[in-house]
VOPASE-352859 format. One record per residue: z, y, x of N, C-alpha, C in turn; residue in one letter. Coordinates in steps of 0.2 Angstrom, whole numbers, padded with zeros to 4 digits, always signed. Each point is the difference from the previous one (the first is absolute). Layout:
BEGIN
ZYXZYXZYXA...
***
This chain:
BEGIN
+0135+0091+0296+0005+0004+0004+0001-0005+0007X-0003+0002+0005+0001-0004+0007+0004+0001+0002X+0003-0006+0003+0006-0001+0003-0001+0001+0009X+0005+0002+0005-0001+0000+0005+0006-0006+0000X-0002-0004+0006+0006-0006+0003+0001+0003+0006X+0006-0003+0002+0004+0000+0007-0004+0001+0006X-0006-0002+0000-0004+0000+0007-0008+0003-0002X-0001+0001-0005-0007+0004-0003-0001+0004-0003X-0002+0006-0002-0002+0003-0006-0008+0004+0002X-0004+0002-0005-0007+0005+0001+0003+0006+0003X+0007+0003-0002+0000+0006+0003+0007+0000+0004X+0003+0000+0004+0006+0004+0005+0000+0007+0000X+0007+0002-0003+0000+0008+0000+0008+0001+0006X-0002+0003+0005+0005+0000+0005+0004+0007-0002X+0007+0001-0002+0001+0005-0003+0005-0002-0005X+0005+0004-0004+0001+0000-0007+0004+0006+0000X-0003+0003+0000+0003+0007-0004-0005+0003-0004X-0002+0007-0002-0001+0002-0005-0008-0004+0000X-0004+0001+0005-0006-0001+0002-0003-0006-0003X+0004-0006+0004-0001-0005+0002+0002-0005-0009X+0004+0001-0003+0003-0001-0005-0005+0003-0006X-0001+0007+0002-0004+0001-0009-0009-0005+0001X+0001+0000+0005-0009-0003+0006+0000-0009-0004X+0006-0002+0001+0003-0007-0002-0002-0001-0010X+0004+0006-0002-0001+0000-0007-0009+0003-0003X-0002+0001+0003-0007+0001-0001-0003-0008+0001X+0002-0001+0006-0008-0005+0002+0004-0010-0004X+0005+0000+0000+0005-0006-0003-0003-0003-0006X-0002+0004-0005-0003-0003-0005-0009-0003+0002X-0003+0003+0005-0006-0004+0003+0000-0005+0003X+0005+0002+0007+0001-0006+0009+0006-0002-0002X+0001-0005+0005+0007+0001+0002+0001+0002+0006X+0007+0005-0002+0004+0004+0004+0003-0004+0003X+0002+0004+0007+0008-0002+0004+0001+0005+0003X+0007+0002-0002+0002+0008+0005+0006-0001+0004X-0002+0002+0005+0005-0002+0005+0005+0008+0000X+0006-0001+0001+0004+0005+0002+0005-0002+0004X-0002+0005+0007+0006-0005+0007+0007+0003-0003X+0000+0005-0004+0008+0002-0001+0005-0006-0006X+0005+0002-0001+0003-0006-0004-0001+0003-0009X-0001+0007+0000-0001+0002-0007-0007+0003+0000X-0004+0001-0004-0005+0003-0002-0002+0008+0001X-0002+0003+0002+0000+0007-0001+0004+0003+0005X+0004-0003+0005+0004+0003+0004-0001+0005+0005X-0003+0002+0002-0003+0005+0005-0003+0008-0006X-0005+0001+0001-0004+0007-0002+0003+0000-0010X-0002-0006-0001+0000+0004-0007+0008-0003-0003X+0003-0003+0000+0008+0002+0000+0001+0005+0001X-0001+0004+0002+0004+0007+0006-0004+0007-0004X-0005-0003-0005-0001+0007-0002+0001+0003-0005X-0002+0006+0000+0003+0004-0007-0007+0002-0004X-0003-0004+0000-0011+0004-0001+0003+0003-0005X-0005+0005-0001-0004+0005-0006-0005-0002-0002X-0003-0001-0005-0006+0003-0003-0003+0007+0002X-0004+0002+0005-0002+0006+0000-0005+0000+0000X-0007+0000-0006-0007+0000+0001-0004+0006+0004X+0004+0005+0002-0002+0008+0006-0001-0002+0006X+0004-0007+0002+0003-0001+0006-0003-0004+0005X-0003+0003+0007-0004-0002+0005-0007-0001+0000X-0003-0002+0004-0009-0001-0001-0002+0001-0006X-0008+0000-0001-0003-0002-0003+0002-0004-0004X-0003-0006+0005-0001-0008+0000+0008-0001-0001X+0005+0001+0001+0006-0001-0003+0003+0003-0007X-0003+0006-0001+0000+0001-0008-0001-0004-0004X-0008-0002+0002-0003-0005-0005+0004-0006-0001X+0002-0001+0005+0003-0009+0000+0007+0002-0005X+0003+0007-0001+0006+0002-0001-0004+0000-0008X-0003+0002-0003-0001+0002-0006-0004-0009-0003X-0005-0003+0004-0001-0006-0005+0007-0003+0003X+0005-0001+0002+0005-0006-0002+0005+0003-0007X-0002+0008-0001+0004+0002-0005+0001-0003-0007X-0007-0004-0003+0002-0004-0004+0006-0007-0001X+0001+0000+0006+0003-0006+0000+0007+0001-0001X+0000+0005+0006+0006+0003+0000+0004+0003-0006X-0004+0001-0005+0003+0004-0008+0000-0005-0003X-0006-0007+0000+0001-0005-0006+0002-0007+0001X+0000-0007-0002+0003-0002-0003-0004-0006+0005X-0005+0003+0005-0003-0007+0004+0006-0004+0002X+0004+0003+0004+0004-0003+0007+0006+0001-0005X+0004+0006-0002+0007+0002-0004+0000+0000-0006X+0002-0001-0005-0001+0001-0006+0005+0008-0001X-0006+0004-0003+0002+0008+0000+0000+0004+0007X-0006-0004+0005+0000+0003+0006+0007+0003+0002X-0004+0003+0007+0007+0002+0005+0003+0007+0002X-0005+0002-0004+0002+0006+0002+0002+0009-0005X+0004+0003+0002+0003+0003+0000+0001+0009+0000X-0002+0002-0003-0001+0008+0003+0003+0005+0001X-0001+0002+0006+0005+0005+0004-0004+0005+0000X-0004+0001+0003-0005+0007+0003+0001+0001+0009X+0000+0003+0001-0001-0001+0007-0003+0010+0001X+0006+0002+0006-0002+0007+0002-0002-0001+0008X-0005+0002+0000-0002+0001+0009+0003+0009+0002X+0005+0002+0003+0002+0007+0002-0006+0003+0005X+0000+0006+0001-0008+0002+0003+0006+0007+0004X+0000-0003+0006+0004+0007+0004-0007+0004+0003X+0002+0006+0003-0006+0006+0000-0005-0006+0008X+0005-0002+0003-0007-0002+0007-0004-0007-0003X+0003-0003-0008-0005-0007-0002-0004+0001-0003X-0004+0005-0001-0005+0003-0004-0007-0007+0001X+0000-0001+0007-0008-0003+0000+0003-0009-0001X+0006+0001-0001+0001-0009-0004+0000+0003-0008X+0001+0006-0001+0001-0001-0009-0008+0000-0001X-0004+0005+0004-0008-0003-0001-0001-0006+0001X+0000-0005+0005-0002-0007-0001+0003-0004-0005X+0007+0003-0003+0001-0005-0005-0002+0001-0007X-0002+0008+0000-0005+0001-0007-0007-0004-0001X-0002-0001+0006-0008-0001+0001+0000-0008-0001X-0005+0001-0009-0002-0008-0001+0007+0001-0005X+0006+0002-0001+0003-0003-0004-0001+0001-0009X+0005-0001-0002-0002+0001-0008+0009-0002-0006X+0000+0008-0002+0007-0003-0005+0004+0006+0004X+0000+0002+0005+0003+0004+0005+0005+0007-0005X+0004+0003+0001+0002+0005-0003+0001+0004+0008X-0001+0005+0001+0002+0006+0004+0005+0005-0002X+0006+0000+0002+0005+0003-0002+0003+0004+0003X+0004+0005-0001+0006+0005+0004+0004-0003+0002X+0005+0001+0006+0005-0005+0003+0006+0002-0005X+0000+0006-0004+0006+0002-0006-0002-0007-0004X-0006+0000-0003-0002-0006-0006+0003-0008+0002X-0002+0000+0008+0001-0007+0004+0009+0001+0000X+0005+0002+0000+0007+0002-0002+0002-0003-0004X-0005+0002-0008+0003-0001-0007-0002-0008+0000X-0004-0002+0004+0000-0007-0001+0007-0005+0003X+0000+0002+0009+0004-0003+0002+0005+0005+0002X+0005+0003-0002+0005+0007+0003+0003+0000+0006X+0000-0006+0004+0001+0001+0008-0004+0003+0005X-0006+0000-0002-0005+0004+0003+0002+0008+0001X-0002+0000+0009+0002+0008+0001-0006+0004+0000X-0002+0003-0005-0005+0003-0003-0002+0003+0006X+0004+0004+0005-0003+0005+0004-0004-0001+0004X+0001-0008+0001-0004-0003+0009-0008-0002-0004X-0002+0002-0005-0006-0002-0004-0003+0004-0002X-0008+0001+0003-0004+0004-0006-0003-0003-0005X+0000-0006-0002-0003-0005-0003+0001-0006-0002X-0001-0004-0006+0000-0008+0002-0003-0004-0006X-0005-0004+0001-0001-0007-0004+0002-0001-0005X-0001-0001-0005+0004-0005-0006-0005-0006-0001X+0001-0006+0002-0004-0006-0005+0004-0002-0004X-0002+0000-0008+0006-0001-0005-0002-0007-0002X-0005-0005+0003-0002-0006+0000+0006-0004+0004X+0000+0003+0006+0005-0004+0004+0006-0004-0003X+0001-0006+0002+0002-0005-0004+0007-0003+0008X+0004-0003-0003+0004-0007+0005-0002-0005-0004X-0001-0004+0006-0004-0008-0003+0009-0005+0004X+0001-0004-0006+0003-0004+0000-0002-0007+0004X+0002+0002+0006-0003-0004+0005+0001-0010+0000X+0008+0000-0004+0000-0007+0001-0002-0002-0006X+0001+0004-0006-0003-0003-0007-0008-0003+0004X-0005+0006+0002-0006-0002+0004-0001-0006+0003X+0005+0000+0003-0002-0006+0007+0002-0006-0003X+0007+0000-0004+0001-0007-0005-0005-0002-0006X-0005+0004+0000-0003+0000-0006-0006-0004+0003X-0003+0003+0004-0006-0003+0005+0002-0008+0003X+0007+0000+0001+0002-0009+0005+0001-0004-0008X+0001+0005-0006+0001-0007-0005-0008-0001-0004X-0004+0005-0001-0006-0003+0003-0004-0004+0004X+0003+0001+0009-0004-0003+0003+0004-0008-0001X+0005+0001-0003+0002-0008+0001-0002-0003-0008X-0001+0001-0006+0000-0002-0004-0008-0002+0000X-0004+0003+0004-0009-0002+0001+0000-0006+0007X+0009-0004+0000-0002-0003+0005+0002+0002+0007X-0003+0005+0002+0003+0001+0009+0006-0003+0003X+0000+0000+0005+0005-0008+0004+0003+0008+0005X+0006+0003-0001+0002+0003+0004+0004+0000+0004X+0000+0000+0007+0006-0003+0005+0004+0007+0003X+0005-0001+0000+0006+0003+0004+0002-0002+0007X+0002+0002+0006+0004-0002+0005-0008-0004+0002X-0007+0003+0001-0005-0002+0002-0003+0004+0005X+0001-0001+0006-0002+0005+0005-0008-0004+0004X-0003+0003+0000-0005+0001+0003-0001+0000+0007X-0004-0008+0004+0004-0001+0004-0008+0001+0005X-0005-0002-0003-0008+0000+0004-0002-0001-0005X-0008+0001-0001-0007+0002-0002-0007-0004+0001X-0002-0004+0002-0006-0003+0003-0004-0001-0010X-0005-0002+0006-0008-0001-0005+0001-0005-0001X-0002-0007-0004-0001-0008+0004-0005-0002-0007X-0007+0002+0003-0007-0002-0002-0001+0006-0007X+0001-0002-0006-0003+0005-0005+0009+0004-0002X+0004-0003+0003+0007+0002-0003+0003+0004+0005X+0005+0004-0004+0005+0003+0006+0006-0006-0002X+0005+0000+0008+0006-0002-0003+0005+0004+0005X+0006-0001-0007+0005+0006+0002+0005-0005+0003X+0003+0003+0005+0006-0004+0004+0005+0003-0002X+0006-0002-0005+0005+0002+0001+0007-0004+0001X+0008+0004-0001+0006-0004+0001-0001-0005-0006X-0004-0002-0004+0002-0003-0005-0008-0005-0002X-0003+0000+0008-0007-0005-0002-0006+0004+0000X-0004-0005+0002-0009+0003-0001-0003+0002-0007X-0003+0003-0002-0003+0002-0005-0007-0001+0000X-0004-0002-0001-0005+0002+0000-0005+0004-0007X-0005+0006+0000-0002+0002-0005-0008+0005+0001X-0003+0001-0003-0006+0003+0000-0001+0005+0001X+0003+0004-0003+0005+0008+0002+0005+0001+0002X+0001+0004+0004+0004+0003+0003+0003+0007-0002X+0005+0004-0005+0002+0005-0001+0005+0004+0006X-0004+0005+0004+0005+0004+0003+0002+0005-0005X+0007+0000-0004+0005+0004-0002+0007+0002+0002X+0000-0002+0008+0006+0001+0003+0003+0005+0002X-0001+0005-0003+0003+0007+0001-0002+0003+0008X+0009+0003+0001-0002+0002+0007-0001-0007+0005X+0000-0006-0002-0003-0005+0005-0007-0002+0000X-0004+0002-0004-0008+0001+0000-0003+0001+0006X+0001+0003+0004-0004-0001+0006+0003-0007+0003X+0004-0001-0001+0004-0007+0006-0003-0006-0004X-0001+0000-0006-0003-0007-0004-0008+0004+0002X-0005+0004+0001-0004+0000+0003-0002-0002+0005X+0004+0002+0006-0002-0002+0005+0003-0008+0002X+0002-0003-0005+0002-0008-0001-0006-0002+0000X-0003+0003-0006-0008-0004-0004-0005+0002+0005X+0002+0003+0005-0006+0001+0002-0006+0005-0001X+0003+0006-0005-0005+0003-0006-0002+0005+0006X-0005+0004-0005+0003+0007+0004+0002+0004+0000X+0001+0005+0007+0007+0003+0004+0001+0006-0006X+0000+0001-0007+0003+0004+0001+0006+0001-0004X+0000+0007+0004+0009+0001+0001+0005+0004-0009X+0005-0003+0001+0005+0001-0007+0004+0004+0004X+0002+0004-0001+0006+0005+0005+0006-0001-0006X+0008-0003+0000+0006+0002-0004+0002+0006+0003X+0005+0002-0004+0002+0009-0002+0004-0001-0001X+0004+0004+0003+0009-0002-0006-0002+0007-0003X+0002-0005-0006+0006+0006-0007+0005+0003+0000X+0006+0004+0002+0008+0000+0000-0001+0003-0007X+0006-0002-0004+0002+0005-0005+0005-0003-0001X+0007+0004-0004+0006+0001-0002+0001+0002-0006X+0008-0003-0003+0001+0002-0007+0004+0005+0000X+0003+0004-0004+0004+0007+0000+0003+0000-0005X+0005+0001-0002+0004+0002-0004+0000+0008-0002X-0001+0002-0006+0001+0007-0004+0008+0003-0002X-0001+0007+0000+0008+0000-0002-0001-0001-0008X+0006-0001-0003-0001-0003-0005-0002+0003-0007X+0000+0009+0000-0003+0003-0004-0007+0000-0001X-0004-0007+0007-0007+0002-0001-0002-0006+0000X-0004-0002-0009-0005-0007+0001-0008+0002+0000X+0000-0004+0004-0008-0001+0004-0006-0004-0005X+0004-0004-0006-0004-0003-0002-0007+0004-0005X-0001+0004-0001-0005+0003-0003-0004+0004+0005X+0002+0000+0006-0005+0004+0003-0006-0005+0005X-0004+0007+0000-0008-0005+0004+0003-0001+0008X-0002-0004+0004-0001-0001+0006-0001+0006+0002X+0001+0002+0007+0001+0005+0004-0003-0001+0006X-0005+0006+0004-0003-0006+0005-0004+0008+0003X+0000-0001+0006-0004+0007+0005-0008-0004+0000X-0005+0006-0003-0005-0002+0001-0004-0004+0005X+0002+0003+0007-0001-0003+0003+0003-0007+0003X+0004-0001-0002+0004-0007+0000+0005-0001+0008X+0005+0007-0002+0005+0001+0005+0007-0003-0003X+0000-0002-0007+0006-0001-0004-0003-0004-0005X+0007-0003-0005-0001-0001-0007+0004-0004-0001X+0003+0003-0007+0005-0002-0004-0002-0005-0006X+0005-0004-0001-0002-0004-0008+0008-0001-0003X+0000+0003-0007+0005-0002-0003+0000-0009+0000X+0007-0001-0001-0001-0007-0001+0009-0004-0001X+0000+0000-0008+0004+0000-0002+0006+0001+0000X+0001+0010-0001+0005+0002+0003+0001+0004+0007X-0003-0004+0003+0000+0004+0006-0007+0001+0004X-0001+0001+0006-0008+0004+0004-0002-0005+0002X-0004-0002+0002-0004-0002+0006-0004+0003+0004X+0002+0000+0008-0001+0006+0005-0005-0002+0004X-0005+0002+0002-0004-0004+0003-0003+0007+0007X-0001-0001+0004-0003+0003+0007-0007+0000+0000X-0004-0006-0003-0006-0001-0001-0003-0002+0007X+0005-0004+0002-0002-0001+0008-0006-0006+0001X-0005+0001+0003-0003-0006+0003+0000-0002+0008X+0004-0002+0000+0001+0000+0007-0005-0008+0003X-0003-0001+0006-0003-0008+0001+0005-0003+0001X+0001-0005+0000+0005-0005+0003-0004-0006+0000X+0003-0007+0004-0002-0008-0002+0001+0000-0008X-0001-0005-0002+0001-0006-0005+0008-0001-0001X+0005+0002-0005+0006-0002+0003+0004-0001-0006X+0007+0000-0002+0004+0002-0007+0002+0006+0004X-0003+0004-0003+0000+0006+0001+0007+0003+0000X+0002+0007+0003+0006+0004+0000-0001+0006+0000X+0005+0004-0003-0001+0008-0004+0002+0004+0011X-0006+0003+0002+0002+0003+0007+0004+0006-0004X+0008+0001+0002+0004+0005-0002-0003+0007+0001X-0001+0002+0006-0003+0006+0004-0005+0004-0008X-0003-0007+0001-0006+0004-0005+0000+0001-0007X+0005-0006-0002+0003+0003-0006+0004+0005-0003X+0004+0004+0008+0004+0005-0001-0005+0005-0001X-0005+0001+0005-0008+0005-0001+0001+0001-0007X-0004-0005-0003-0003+0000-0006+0004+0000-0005X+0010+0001-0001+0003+0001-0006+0000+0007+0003X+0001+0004+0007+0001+0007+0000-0006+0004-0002X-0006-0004-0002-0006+0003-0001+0000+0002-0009X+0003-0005-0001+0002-0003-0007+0005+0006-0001X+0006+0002+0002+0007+0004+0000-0005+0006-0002X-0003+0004+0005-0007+0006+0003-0003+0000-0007X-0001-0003-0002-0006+0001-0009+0004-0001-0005X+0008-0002+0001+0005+0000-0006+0005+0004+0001X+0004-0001-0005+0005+0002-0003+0008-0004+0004X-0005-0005+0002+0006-0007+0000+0004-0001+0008X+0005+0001+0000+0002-0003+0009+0004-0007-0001X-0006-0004+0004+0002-0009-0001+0007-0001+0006X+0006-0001-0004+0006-0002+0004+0002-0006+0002X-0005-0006-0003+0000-0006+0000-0005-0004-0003X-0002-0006+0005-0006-0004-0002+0004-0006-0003X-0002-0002-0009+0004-0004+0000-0004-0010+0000X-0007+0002+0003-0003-0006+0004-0007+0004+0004X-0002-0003+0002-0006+0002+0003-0004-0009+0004X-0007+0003+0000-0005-0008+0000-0007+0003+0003X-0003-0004+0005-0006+0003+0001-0005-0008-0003X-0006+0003-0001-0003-0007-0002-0009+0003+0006X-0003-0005+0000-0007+0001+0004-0006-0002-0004X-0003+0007-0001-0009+0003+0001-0004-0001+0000X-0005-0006+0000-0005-0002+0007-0007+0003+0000X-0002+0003+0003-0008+0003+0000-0003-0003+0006X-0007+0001-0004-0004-0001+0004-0004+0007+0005X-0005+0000+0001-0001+0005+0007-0001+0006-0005X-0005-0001-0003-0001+0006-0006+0003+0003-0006X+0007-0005-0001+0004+0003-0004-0002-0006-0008X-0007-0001-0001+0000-0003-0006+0003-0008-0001X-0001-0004-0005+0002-0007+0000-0007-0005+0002X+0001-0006+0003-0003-0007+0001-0002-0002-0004X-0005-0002-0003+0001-0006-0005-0009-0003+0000X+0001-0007+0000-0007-0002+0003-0001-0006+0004X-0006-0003+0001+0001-0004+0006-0002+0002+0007X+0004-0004+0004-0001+0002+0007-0007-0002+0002X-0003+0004+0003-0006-0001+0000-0003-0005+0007X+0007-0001+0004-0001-0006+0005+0001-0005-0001X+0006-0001-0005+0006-0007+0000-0002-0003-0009X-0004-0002-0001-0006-0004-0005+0007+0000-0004X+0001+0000-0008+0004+0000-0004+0010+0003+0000X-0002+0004+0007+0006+0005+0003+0000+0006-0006X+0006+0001-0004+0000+0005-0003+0004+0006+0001X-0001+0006-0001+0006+0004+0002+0003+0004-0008X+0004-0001+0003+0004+0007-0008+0007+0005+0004X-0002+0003+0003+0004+0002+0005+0000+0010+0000X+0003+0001+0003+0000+0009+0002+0002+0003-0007X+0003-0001-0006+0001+0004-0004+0005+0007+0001X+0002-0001+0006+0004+0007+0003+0004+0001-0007X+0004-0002+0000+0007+0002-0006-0005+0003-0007X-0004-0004-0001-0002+0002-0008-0001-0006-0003X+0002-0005+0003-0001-0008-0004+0004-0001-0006X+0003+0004-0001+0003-0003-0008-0004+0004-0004X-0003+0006-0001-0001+0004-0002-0009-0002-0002X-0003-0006+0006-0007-0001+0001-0001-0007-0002X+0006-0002-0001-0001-0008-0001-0003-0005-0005X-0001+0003-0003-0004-0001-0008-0006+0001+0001X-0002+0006+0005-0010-0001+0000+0000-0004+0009X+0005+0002+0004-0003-0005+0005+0000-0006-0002X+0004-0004-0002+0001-0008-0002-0008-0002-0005X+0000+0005-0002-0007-0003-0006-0006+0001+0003X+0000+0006+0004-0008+0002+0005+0002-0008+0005X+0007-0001+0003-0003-0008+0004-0002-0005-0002X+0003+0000-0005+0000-0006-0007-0008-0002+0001X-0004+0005-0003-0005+0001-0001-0005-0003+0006X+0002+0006+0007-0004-0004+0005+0002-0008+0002X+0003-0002-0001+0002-0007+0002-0002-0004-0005X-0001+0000-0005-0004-0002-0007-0009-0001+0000X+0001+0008+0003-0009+0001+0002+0001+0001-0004X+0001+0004-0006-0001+0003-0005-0003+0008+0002X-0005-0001-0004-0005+0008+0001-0001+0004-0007X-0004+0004-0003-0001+0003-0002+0003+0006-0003X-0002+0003-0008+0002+0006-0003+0005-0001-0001X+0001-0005-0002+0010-0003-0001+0005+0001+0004X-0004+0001+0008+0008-0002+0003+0002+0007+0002X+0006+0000+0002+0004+0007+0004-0002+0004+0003X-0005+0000+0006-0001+0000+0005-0007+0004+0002X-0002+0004+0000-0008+0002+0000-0002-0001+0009X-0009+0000+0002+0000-0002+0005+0001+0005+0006X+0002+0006-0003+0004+0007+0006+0007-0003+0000X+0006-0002-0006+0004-0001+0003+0002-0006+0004X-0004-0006-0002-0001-0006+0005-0002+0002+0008X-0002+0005+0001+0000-0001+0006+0003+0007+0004X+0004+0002-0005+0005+0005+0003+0006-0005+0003X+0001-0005-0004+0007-0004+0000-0005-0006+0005X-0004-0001+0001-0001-0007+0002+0002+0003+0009X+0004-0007+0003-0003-0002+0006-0005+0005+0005X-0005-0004-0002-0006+0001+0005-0002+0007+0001X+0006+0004-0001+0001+0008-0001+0000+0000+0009X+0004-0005+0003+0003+0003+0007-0005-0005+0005X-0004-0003-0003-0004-0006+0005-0005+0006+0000X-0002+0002+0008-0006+0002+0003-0006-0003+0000X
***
């Protein structure tokens, strides 16, 4: 079990939130770790702030897959004992002009049920059956117990050793001969690897390193909670959500969760729920319901980050010699965290063969040298 000290380890993982943290509990029993997080608690930016599902239908190709191999982990006793998750179902509504989103979201997928918007009613009864000729059922879709997850992974990565720092900002990046060294408010670091898992700051600890250029865009997320009247509990019904992803609702103990489904760009920031667009997105919400929201009893936005094509980073940089990236998961990082951590594990290890996660199409769908000319 390697230990990392105050000013050395094999590996530097810039980051601590979902990414960075299950990345840590992976590779801690080989190297030693050191994970820097500039904020003062762990996890505070994107994966605090979310509400994941489990949905193996959900997005790319290449992001299904990542969605279905983390699903064992997700259900067994790696990371949680008794897994994380939870089954909901999940309705995607199909109004008459989203037809060519309910074909793209059939194509390629599997487990899918096709239903009447009368059937999609009996499931969740606030739906206005009228505004629908259709909808989705995945009766797979799951809520993933977000902090059970993420606690699960940091008592892992520290019980294998990893040295994790808090109120550690990241201050410059240089080479100095075979090693990188990290400058930060709390001293130099020097180490062999370099993990970029810094979320929506992934391009800025890029262009530190000197890697290359390429670009992480942050997103904001607005959503808000809702109160029901009190003859109506939420807790048995499946998520609710416009196939095209103009809306979507999540029961959540008691009451909704109302979300716009916004991606908006913005900087790097602690992010804020833009009211304008959360009014959009709960009237859009009202339009497909039964419900008229007379009060937000919170509301939170959290950030995004994508890369130019939408899929996730993961790999080395193919200019900045032991620069790693784990970056662009676009608000699917809790849901992906269990096979992206073990596909890096793996490259960072050098581990090859029929054993590992990662075949040689999906290694270079996710690598890097995807955007180098």
């Amino acid at each position: 079990m390697p230990n990392a000290s105050d000013n050395h380890a094999d590996v530097v993982i810039i980051g601590g939130g979902m990414a960075g943290v299950s990345l840590a509990a992976r590779l801690a029993p080989w190297l030693s770790v050191r994970l820097l997080e500039r904020e003062s608690q762990l996890g505070y930016h994107s994966t605090s702030r979310s509400a994941a599902m489990f949905i193996p239908n959900y997005g790319t190709p290449l992001l299904r897959q990542l969605i279905l191999a983390s699903e064992d982990d997700l259900k067994g006793d790696m990371v949680v004992d008794g897994g994380v998750l939870s089954l909901r179902g999940e309705l995607a509504m199909v109004s008459a002009d989203e037809t060519d989103a309910l074909q793209t979201y059939l194509d390629g997928s599997v487990g899918l049920s096709l239903i009447t918007p009368a059937e999609a009613a009996e499931l969740c009864p606030i739906l206005s059956e009228d505004k629908f000729v259709s909808a989705v059922y995945d009766a797979k879709a799951a809520d993933i117990d977000v902090d059970r997850l993420f606690q699960g992974f940091i008592r892992l990565a520290k019980t294998a050793g990893a040295n994790i720092t808090t109120n550690s900002e990241v201050k410059a990046i240089s080479r100095k001969g075979k090693h990188w060294q990290v400058t930060t408010n709390q001293g130099d670091i020097q180490a062999n690897v370099i993990v970029n898992a810094s979320g929506a700051w992934a391009g800025v600890i890029g262009e530190m390193a000197s890697a290359s250029p390429i670009t992480i865009t942050p997103c904001r997320r607005s959503a808000a909670m809702i109160t029901l009247p009190n003859d109506l509990s939420p807790d048995s019904w499946p998520m609710i959500a416009s196939i095209s992803e103009t809306w979507y609702a999540k029961p959540d103990a008691g009451r909704l969760m109302v979300s716009p489904a916004d991606q908006d760009p913005i900087a790097p920031c602690d992010a804020w729920a833009d009211d304008l667009v959360l009014a959009e997105g709960i009237d859009r919400f009202e339009q497909a319901t039964t419900i008229k929201v007379t009060r937000l009893e919170h509301q939170w936005a959290g950030l995004r980050s994508f890369a130019d094509d939408h899929e996730p980073v993961v790999g080395f940089d193919p200019d900045a010699a032991g620069f790693f990236w784990l970056a662009g998961q676009g608000g699917n990082g809790i849901q992906t965290a269990p096979a992206l951590s073990m596909i890096a594990k793996e490259l960072i290890l050098g581990e090859t063969g029929p054993q590992t996660h990662a075949d040689v199409e999906m290694l270079a769908q996710l690598s890097p040298e995807r955007f180098v000319s």
